[in-house]
C-alpha positions as CSV (number, residue, x, y, z in Angstrom):
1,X,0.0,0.0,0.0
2,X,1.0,3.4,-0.6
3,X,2.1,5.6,2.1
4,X,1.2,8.7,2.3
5,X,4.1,9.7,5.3
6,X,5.0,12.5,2.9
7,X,4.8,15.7,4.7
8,X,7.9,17.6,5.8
9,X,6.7,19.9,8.5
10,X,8.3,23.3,8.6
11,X,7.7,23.9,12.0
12,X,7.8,27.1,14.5
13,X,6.3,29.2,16.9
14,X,5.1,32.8,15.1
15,X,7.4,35.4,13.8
16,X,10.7,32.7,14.6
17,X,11.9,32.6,9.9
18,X,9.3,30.3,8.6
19,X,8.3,32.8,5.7
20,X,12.0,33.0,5.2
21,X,13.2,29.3,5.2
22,X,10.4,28.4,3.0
23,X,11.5,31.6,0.3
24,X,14.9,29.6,0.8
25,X,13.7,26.3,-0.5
26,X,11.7,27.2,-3.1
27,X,14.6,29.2,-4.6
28,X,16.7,26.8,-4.1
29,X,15.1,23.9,-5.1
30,X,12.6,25.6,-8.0
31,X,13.7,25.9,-11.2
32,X,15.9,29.2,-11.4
33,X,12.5,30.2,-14.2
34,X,9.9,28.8,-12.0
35,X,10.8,30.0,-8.5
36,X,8.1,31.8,-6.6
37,X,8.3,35.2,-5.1
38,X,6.5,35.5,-1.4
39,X,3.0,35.9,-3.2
40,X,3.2,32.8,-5.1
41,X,4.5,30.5,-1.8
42,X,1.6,28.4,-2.3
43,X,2.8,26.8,-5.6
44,X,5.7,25.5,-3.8
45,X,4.2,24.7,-0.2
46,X,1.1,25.3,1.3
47,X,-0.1,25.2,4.9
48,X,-2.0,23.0,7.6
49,X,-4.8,26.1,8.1
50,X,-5.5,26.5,4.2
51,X,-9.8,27.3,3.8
52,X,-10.1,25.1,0.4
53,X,-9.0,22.0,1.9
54,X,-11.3,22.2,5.2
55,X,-13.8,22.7,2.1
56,X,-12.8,19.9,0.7
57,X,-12.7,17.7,4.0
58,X,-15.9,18.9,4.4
59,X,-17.6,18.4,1.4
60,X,-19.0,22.2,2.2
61,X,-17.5,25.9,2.7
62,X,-15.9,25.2,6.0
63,X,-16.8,26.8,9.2
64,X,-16.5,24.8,12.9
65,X,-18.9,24.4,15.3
66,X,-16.3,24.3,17.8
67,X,-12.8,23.0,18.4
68,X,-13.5,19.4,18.3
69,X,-15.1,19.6,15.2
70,X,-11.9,21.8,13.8
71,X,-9.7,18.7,15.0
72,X,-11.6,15.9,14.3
73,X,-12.1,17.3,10.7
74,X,-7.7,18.4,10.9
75,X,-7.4,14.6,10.5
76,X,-9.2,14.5,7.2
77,X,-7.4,17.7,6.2
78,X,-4.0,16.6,6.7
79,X,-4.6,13.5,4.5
80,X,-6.1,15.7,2.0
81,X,-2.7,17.4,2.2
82,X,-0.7,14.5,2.3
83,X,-2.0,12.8,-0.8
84,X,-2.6,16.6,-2.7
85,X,1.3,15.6,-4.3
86,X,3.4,13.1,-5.3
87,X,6.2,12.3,-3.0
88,X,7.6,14.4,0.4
89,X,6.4,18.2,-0.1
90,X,6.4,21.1,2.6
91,X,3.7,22.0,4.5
92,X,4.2,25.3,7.2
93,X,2.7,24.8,11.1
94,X,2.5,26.9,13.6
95,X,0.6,24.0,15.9
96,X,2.6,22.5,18.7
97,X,2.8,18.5,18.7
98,X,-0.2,17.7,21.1
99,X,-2.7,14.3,21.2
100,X,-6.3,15.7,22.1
101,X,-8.9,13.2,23.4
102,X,-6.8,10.2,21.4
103,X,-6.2,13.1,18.1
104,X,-2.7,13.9,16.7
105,X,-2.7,17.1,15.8
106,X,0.4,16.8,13.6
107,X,-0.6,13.0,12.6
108,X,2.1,10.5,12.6
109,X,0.5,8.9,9.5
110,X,1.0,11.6,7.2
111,X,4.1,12.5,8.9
112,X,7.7,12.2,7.0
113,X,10.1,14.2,8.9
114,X,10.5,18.0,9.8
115,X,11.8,21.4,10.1
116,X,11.8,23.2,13.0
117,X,12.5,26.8,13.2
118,X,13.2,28.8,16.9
119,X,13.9,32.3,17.6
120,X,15.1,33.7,20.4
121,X,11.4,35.1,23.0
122,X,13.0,38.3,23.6
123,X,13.2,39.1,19.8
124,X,10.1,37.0,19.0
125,X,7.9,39.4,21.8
126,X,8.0,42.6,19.4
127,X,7.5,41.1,16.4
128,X,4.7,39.1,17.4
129,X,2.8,42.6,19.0
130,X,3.3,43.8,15.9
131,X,1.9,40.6,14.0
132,X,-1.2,40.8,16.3
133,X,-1.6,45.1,16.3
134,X,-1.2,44.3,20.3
135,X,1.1,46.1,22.9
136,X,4.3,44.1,24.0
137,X,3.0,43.3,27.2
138,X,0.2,41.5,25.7
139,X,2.3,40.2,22.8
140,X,4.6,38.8,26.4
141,X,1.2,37.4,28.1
142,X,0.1,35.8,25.2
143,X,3.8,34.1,24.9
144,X,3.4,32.4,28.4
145,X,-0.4,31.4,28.1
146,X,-0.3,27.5,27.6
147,X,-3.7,27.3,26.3
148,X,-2.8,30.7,23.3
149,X,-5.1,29.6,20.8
150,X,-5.0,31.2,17.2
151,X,-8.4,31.2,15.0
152,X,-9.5,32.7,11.6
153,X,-12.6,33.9,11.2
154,X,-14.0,30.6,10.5
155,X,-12.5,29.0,13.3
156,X,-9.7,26.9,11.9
157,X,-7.6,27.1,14.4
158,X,-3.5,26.8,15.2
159,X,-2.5,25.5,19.2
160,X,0.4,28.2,19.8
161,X,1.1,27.8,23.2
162,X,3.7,28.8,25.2
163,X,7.1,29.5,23.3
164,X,8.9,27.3,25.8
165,X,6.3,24.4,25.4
166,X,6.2,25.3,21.3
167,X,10.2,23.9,21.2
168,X,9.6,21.4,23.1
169,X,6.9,19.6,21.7
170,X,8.3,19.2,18.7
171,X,12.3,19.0,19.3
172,X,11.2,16.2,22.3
173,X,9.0,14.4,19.5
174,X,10.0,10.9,19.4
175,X,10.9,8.8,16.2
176,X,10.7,12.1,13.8
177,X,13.7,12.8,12.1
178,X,14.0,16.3,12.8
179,X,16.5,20.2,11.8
180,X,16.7,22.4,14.0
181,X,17.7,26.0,13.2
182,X,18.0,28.9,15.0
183,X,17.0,32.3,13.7
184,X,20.2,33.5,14.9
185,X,22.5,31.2,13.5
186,X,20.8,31.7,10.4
187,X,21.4,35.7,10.0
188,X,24.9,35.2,11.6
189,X,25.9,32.6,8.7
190,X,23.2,32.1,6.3
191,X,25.3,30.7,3.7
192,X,26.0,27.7,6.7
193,X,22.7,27.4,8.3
194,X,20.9,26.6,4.5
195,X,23.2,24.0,3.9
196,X,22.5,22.2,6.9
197,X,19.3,22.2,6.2
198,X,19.4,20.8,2.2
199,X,21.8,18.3,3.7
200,X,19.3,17.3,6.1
201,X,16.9,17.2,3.4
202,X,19.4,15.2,1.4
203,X,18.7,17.8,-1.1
204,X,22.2,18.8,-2.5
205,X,22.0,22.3,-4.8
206,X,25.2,23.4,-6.9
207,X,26.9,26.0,-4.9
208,X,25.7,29.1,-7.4
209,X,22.3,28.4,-7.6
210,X,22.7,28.1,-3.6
211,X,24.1,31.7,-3.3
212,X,21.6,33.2,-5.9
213,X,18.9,31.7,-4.0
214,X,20.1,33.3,-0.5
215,X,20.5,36.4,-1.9
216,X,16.7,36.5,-3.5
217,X,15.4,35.5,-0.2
218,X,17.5,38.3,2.1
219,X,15.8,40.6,4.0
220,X,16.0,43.5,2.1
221,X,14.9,41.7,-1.2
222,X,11.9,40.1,0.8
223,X,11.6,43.6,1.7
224,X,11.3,45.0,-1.6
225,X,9.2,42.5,-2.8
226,X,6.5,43.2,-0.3
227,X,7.0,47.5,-0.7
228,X,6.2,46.6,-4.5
229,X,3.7,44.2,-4.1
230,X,2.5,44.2,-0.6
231,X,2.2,40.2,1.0
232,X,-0.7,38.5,1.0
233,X,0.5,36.6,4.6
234,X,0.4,39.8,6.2
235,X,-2.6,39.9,8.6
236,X,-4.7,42.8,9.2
237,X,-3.6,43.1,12.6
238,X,-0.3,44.3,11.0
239,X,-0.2,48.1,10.7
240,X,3.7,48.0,10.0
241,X,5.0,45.8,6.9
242,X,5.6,42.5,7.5
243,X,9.0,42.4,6.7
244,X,10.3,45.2,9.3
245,X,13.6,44.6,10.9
246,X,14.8,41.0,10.1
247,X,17.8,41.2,12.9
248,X,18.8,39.6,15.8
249,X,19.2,41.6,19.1
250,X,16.4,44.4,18.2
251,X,14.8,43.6,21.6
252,X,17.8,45.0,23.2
253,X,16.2,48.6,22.0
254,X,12.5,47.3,21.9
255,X,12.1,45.7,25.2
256,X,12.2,47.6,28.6
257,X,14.1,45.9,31.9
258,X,10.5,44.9,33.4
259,X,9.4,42.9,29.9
260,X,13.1,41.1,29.6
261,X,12.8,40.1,33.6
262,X,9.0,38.7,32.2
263,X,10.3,36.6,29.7
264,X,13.2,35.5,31.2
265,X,12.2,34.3,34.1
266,X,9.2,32.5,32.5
267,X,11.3,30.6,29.8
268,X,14.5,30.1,32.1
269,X,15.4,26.3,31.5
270,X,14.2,26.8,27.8
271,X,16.7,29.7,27.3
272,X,19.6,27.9,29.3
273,X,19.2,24.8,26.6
274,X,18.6,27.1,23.6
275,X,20.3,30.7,24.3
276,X,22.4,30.1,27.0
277,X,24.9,33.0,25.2
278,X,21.7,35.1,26.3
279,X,22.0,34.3,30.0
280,X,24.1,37.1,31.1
281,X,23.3,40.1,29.4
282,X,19.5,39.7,30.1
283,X,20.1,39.2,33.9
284,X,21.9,42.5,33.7
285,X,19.0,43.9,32.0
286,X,16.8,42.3,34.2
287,X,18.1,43.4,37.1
288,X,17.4,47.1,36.3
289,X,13.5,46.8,36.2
């Protein structure tokens, strides 16, 4: 029997490079004529929250009656999504790994290997208030609620979470081969951190088309790209581009001594595993609110 474990997750918590990582593949791994810009992502990956194929799962124009409906109908989408092409293919999440009432809400079945992508909290906060059009300290509140819930407007929803519980779930996932990158490490040697990642994939790319494809997909050409022809990703929460800074280390001017003390305090043993270059310099900070 066929299998349909074809689905390479690119996993992360909002606002940590998923938008970027999957501009990086499709450049990379497109044909040079037929790679996508940010408005045409879809043609190379698609998503787990997509409307048509709840339609389609539904046999109806989709909208739950409440959250178990919206998982017990997940199961049928993520099959949809699995069998919608031909061999492994990308598919973004921002869900954690959780099994509801005997559910997996990323299924196992379906289920090939993945991606996962983490960002530093501190950096993560003001990017995600501006995501949401919320104020920091509500952007840090949502962060360390364990039950953060997104929804669109037909409620299709995504199980967020806390940051710290985000990584975990899926780096502690057992039996899934599994990249992890870090944001960081990604803007401090790009050309490094993408060809971990196609070596995961067991995807070599000749080393030209590797560099042309890093350089399409930098932040200031994602940035153009959006000035010209705005992104259809881009929420309308957002009253700033979506594409805005695209650094490490902006919380350092973004965050105040109270909001660094909030985060790290409630992410400690997450941050001494992932960031523990971090350690220092925020206790310093932290100490001043």
């Amino acid at each position: 029997m066929q299998t349909l474990q074809r689905i390479i997750w690119l996993a992360s918590f909002p606002k940590s490079g998923n938008t970027w990582t999957r501009s990086f593949l499709a450049q990379a791994l497109m044909p040079s004529d037929k790679a996508p810009g940010i408005n045409e992502l879809k043609a190379f990956t698609t998503s787990d929250i997509r409307q048509d194929f709840f339609d389609r799962a539904a046999g109806r124009p989709y909208e739950a009656a409440d959250f178990d409906d919206w998982l017990r109908t997940r199961v049928k989408v993520q099959k949809l999504i699995a069998g919608s092409k031909p061999g492994h293919h990308f598919v973004k999440t921002h869900c954690q790994i959780q099994r509801i009432g005997g559910i997996h809400v990323i299924d196992p079945a379906v289920t090939a290997a993945a991606v996962y992508i983490l960002r530093n909290p501190f950096d993560v906060a003001p990017s995600y208030a501006r995501h949401l059009g919320v104020d920091l300290d509500q952007a840090i509140t949502m962060m360390l609620n364990p039950k953060m819930l997104n929804a669109s407007a037909t409620r299709i929803f995504e199980i967020i979470g806390r940051w710290d519980d985000h990584i975990a779930s899926w780096t502690g996932a057992r039996g899934l081969p599994m990249h992890v990158m870090r944001y960081e490490d990604m803007i401090a040697d790009t050309e490094r951190a993408f060809r971990g990642l196609l070596k995961f994939l067991q995807a070599p790319v000749p080393d030209g088309k590797l560099r042309r494809a890093i350089r399409a997909t930098s932040f200031d050409a994602l940035k153009k790209q959006e000035a010209a022809q705005g992104f259809v990703e881009r929420p309308p929460t957002m009253e700033t581009p979506f594409f805005t800074k695209g650094k490490a280390g902006a919380w350092r001017d973004d965050l105040t001594p109270a909001q660094v003390a909030r985060l790290r305090e409630g992410f400690m043993p997450a941050l001494e595993k992932w960031y523990p270059e971090l350690m220092g310099e925020t206790a310093e900070v932290a100490a001043k609110a």
